[in-house]
C-alpha positions as CSV (number, residue, x, y, z in Angstrom):
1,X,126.7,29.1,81.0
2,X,124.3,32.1,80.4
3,X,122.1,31.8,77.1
4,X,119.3,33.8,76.4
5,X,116.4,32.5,73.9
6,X,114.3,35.3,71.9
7,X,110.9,34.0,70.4
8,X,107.7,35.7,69.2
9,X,109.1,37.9,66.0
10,X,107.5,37.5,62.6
11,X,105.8,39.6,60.0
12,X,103.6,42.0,61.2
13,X,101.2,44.7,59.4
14,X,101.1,48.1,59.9
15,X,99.1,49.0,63.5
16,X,99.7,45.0,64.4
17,X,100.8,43.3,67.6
18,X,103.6,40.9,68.7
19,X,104.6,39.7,71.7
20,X,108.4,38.6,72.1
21,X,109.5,36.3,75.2
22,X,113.2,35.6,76.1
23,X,113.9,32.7,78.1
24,X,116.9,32.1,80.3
25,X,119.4,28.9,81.1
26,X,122.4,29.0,83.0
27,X,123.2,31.0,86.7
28,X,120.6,33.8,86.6
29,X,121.3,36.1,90.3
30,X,118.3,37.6,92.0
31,X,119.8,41.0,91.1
32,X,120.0,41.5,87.4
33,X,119.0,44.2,84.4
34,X,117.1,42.3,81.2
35,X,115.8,44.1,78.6
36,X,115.5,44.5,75.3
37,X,117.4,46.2,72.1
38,X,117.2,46.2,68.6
39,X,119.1,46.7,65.5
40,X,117.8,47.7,62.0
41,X,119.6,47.6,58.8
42,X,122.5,50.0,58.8
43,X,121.9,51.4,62.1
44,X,123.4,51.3,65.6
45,X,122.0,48.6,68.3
46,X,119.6,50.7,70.1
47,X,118.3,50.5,73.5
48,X,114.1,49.3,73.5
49,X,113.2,48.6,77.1
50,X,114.8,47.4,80.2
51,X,113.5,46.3,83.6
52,X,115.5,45.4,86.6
53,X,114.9,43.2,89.5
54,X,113.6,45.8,91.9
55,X,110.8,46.4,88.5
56,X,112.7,49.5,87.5
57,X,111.5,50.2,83.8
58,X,113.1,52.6,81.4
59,X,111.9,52.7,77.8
60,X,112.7,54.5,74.8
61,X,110.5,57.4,73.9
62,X,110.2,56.0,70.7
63,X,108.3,53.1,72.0
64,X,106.6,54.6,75.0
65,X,103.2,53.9,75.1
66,X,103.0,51.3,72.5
67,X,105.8,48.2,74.2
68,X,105.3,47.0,77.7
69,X,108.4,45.2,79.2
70,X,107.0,42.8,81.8
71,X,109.3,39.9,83.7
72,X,108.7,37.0,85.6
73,X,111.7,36.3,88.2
74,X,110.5,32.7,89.1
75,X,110.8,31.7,85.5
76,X,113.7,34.4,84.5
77,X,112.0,35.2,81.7
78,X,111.3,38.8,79.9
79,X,108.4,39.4,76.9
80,X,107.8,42.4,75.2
81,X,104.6,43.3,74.4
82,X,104.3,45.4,71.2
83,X,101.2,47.2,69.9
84,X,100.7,49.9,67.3
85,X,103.4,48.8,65.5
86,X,104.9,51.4,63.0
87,X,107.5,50.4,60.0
88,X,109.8,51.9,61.8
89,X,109.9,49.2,64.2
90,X,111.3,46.8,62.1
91,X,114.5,45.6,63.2
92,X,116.3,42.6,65.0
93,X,115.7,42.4,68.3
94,X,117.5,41.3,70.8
95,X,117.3,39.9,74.7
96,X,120.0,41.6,77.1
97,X,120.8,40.4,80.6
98,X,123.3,42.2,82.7
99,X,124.2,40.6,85.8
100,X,127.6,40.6,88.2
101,X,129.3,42.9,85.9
102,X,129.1,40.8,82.8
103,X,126.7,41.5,79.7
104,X,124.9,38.3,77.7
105,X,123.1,38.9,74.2
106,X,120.6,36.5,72.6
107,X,120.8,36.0,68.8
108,X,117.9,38.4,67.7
109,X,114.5,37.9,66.7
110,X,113.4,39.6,63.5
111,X,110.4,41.8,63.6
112,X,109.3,43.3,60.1
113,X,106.2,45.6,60.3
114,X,104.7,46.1,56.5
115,X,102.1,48.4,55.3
């Protein structure tokens, strides 16, 4: 069975820096998506960052230039690296794997970025 760990989220200040890490268990193919989402308080789940096997990136314009998504396929494991962080960032965030046609969540990691 698939599970997906999220770590790293906290309280940050305004202009800080977190790195998150999601660690993997379970069958995890060669050829798979992983990325990351997030979900603030009355708000849709919203796409952050993803990176794919072949190293494939695409990342939200709202975060470009401030998150790196980085991967390491002998561990299966993702991080995002998160600079510059604005209020607006604040949100759970959340580990995605896609992988043979099926979709697997982890259980969020709250960030909260304070002035």
């Amino acid at each position: 069975q698939v599970q997906l760990v999220e770590s790293g989220g906290g309280p940050v200040q305004v202009g800080g820096s977190l790195r998150l890490s999601c660690t993997t268990s379970g069958t995890i193919f060669a050829i798979n998506r992983m990325g990351w989402y997030r979900q603030a308080p009355g708000q849709q789940r919203e796409l952050v960052a993803i990176i794919e096997n072949t190293w494939r990136t695409i990342t939200a314009d709202s975060v470009k230039g401030r998150f790196t998504i980085s991967r390491d396929n002998t561990k299966k494991t993702i991080d995002l690296q998160m600079n510059s962080l604005k209020p607006e960032d604040t949100a759970v965030y959340y580990c995605y794997l896609h992988q043979e046609g099926v979709d697997y969540w982890g259980q969020g990691t709250q960030v909260t970025v304070s002035s």
